[in-house]
C-alpha positions as CSV (number, residue, x, y, z in Angstrom):
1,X,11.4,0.3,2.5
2,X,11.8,3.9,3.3
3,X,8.5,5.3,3.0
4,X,7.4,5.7,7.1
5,X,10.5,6.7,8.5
6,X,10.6,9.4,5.8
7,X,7.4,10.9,5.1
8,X,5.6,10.9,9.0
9,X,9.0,12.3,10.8
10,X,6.2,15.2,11.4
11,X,3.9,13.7,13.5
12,X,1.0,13.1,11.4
13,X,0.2,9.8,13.1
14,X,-0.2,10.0,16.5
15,X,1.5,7.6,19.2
16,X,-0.8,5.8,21.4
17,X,-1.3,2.8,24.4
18,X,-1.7,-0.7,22.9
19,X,-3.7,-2.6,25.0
20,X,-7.3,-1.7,23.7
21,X,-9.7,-4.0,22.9
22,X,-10.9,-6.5,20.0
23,X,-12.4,-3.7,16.6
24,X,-16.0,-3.7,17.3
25,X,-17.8,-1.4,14.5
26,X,-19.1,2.0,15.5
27,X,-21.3,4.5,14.2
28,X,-19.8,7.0,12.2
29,X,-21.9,9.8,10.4
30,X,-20.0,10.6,6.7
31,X,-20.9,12.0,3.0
32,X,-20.4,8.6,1.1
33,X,-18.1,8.4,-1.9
34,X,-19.2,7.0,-4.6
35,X,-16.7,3.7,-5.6
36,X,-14.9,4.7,-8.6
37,X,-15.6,2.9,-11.9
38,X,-11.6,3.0,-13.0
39,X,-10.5,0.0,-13.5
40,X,-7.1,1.0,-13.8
41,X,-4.2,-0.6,-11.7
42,X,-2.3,1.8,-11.1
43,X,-2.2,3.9,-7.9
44,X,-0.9,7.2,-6.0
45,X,1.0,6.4,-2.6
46,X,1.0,9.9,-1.2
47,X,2.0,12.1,1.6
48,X,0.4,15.6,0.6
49,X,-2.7,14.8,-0.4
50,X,-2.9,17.5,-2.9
51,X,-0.3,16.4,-5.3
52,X,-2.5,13.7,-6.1
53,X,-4.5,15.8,-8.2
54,X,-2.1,15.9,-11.1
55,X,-1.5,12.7,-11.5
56,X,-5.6,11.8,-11.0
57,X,-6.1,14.2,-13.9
58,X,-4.7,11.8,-16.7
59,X,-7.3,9.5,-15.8
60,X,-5.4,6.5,-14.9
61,X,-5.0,6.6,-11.5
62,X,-8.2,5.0,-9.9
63,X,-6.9,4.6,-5.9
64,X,-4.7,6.0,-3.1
65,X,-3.5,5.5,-0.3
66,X,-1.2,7.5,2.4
67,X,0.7,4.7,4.8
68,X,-2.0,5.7,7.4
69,X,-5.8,4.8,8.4
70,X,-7.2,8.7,7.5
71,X,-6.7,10.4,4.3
72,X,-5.7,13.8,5.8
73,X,-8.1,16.1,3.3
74,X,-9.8,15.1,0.4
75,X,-9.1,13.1,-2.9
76,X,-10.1,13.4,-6.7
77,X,-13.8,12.0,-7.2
78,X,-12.4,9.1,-9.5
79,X,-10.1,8.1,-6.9
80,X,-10.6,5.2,-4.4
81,X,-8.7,5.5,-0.7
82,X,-8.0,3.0,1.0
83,X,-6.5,2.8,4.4
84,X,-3.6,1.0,6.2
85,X,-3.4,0.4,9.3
86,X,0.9,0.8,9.4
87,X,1.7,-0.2,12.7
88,X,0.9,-0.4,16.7
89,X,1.8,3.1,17.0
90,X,-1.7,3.3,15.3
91,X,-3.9,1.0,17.4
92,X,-5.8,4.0,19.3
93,X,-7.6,5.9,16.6
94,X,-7.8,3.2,14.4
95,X,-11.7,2.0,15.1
96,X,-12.6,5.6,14.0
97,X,-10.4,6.0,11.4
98,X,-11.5,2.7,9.9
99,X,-14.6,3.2,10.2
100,X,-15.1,6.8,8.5
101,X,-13.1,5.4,5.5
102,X,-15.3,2.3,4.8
103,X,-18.6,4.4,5.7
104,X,-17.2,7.1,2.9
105,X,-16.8,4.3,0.5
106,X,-13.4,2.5,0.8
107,X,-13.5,-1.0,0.0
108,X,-9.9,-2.7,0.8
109,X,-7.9,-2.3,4.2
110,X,-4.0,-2.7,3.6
111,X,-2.3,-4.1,6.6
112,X,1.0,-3.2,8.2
113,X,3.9,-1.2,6.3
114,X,7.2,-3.8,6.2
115,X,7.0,-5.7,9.5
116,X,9.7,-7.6,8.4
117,X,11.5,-4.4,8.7
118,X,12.9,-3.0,12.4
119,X,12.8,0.3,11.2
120,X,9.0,0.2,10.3
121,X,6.0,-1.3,11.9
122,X,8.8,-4.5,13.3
123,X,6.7,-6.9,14.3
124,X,7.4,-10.7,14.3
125,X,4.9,-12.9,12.0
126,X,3.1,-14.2,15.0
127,X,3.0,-10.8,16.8
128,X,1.5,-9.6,13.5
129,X,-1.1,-12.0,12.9
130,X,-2.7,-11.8,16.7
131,X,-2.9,-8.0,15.9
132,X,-4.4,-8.4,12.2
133,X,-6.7,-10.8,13.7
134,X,-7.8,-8.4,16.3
135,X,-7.6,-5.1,14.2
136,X,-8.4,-6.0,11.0
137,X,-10.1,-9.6,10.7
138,X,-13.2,-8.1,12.1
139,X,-14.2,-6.1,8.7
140,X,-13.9,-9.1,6.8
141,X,-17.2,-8.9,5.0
142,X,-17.4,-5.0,4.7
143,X,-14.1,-4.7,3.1
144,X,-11.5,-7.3,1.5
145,X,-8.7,-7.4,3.4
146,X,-4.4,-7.1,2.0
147,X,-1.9,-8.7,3.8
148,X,0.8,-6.7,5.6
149,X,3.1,-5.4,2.9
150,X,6.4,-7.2,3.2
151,X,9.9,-5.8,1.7
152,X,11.3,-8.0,-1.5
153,X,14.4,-9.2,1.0
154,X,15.2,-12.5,0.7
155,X,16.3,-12.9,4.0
156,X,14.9,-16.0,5.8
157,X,12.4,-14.6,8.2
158,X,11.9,-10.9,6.3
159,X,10.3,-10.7,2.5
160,X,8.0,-13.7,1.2
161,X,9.1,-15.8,3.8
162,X,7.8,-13.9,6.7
163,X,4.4,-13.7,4.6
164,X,4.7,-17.3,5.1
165,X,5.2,-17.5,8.8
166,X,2.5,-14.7,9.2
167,X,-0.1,-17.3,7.3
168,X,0.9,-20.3,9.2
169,X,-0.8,-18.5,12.1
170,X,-3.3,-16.4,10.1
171,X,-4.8,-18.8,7.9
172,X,-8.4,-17.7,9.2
173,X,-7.8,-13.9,9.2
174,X,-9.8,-13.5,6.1
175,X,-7.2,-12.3,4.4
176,X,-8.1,-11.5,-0.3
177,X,-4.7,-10.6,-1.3
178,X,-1.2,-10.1,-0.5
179,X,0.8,-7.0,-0.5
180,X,4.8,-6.6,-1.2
181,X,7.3,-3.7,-1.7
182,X,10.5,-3.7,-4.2
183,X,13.3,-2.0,-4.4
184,X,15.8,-2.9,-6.9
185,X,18.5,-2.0,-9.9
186,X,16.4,-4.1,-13.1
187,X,13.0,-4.6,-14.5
188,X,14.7,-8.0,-15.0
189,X,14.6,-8.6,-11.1
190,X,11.2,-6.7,-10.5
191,X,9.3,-8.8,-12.6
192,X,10.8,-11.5,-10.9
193,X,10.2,-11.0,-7.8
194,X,6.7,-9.8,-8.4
195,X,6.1,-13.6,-10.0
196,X,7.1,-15.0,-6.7
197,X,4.9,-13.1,-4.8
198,X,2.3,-14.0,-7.6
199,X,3.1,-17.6,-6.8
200,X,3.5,-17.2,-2.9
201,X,0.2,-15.8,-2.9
202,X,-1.5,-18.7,-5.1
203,X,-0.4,-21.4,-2.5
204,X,-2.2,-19.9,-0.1
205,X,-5.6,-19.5,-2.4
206,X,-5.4,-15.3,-3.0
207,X,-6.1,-14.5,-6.1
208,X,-4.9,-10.5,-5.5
209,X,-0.8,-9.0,-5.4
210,X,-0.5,-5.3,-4.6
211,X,2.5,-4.2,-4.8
212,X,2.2,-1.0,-3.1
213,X,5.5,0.0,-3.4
214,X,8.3,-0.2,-6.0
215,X,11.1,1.8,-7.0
216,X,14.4,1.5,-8.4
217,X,16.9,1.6,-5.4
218,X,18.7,5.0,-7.0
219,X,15.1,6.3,-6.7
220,X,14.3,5.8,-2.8
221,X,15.5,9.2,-1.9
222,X,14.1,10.8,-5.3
223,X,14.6,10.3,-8.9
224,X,18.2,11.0,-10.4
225,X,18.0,10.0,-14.0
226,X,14.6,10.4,-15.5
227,X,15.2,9.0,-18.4
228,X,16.5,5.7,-16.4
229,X,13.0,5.9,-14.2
230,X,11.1,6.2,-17.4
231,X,12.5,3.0,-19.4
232,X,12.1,1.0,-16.6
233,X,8.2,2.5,-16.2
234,X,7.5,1.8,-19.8
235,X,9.0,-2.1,-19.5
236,X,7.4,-2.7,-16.4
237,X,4.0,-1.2,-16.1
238,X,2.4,-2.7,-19.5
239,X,3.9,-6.2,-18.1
240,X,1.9,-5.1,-14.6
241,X,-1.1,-4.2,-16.6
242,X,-1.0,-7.9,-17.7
243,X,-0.7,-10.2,-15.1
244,X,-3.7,-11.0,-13.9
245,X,-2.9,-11.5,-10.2
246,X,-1.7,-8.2,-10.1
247,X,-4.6,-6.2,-9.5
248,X,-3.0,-2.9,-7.5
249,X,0.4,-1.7,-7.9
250,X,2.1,2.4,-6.8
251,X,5.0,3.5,-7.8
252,X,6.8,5.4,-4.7
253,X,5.8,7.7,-4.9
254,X,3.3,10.7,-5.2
255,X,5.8,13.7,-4.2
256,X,8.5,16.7,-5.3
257,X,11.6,15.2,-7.3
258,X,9.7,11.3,-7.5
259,X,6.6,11.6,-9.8
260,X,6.1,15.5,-9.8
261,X,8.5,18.6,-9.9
262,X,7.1,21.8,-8.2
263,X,3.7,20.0,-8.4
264,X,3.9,19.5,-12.0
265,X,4.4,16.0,-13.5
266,X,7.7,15.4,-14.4
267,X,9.4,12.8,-17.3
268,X,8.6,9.7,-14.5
269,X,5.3,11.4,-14.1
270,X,4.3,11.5,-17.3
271,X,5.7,8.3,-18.1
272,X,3.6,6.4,-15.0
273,X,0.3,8.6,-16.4
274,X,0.6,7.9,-19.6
């Protein structure tokens, strides 16, 4: 919901022309990373890649991930990145980018951050599935491939039901798994909605739900009562842990006053870790 327009407002993705042609693979010459063995869930969406470390360090964070297609330095050894490719602003570098992360051992590609969304990657289902088709469809086979990540509005034409346009026109994309964002007030209505998306995703044969972001709404700008963040972290994440279809979640997010304070974890932190 928030995440692009607040954390890249410095430039770290670079703007450039659309119209280039269909992915085609390239050679790119990196140190491979080895896949880690984790098979924890849970997750570190990040914008400084170094205050992933903490959080890495409790051992239960086995990916990453950073709204863009490069990881902008280097992660923990036990931590999988994977890249997104957020939006057309992203089109020009993204061969490359792509590449250099599967060759260095990434195994997933997340599609686009809230297109359902005007004030994030805004695209209309069908405008979105001609682009995942061209951009992403073609590393089907070298990488499994997550849906665009749609917002839990329940809005007709935004949330699950744009998902559900998108397919109607991407049925043959090769897509594994779906992802969704929530932002809410109750574990209640997170679990919830997370069993829709659970469902939504069945009908359509995936057997995967990331749900690469999720906060409490009083938590989108940073968290204001840890004690609040941590109850709903201790309902919520064992229930995560066992749904099967749920096989990725990240809280939002890695970052001062959310999961760390002064690069330390804090009570939400610790909680999410533990």
């Amino acid at each position: 919901m928030v995440s692009f327009t607040q954390l890249f407002t410095t430039g770290l993705l670079a703007t450039s022309a659309l119209a280039i042609p269909v992915a085609k693979p390239i050679t790119v010459e990196v140190e491979k990373r080895n896949s880690t063995t984790n098979t924890s869930k849970r997750g570190a969406a990040y914008n400084d890649i170094a205050l992933v470390s903490p959080l890495a360090s409790t051992g239960t964070i086995s990916w990453a991930y950073t709204w863009a297609s490069s990881m902008f330095g280097s992660l923990p050894s036990n931590v999988d990145y994977v890249p997104m490719l957020w939006g057309a602003r992203d089109f020009g570098g993204w061969v490359t980018a792509v590449e250099t992360a599967l060759s260095s051992g990434s195994n997933y590609i997340l599609g686009f951050n809230e297109p359902d969304m005007t004030s994030q990657a805004d695209m209309s289902a069908s405008e979105a599935a001609g682009y995942y088709q061209t951009y992403i469809t073609p590393y089907s086979g070298r990488a499994k491939l997550i849906s665009p990540a749609v917002t839990s509005s329940t809005t007709s034409g935004m949330g699950l039901s744009w998902f559900q346009e998108f397919m109607s026109d991407c049925s043959s994309c090769g897509i594994s798994g779906l992802a969704v964002h929530w932002y809410g007030d109750t574990a209640d209505e997170f679990q919830s909605f997370v069993s829709q998306a659970v469902s939504t995703a069945a009908s359509y044969g995936l057997s995967e739900v990331w749900v690469t972001e999720f906060a409490l709404s009083q938590d989108a700008g940073g968290v204001i009562d840890a004690a609040t963040t941590s109850s709903f972290l201790q309902t919520v994440l064992p229930w995560l842990d066992a749904q099967t279809n749920v096989t990725r979640y990240s809280y939002f997010y890695c970052a001062d006053n959310y999961l760390l304070t002064d690069t330390t974890l804090n009570q939400a932190g610790q909680t999410y870790t533990s």
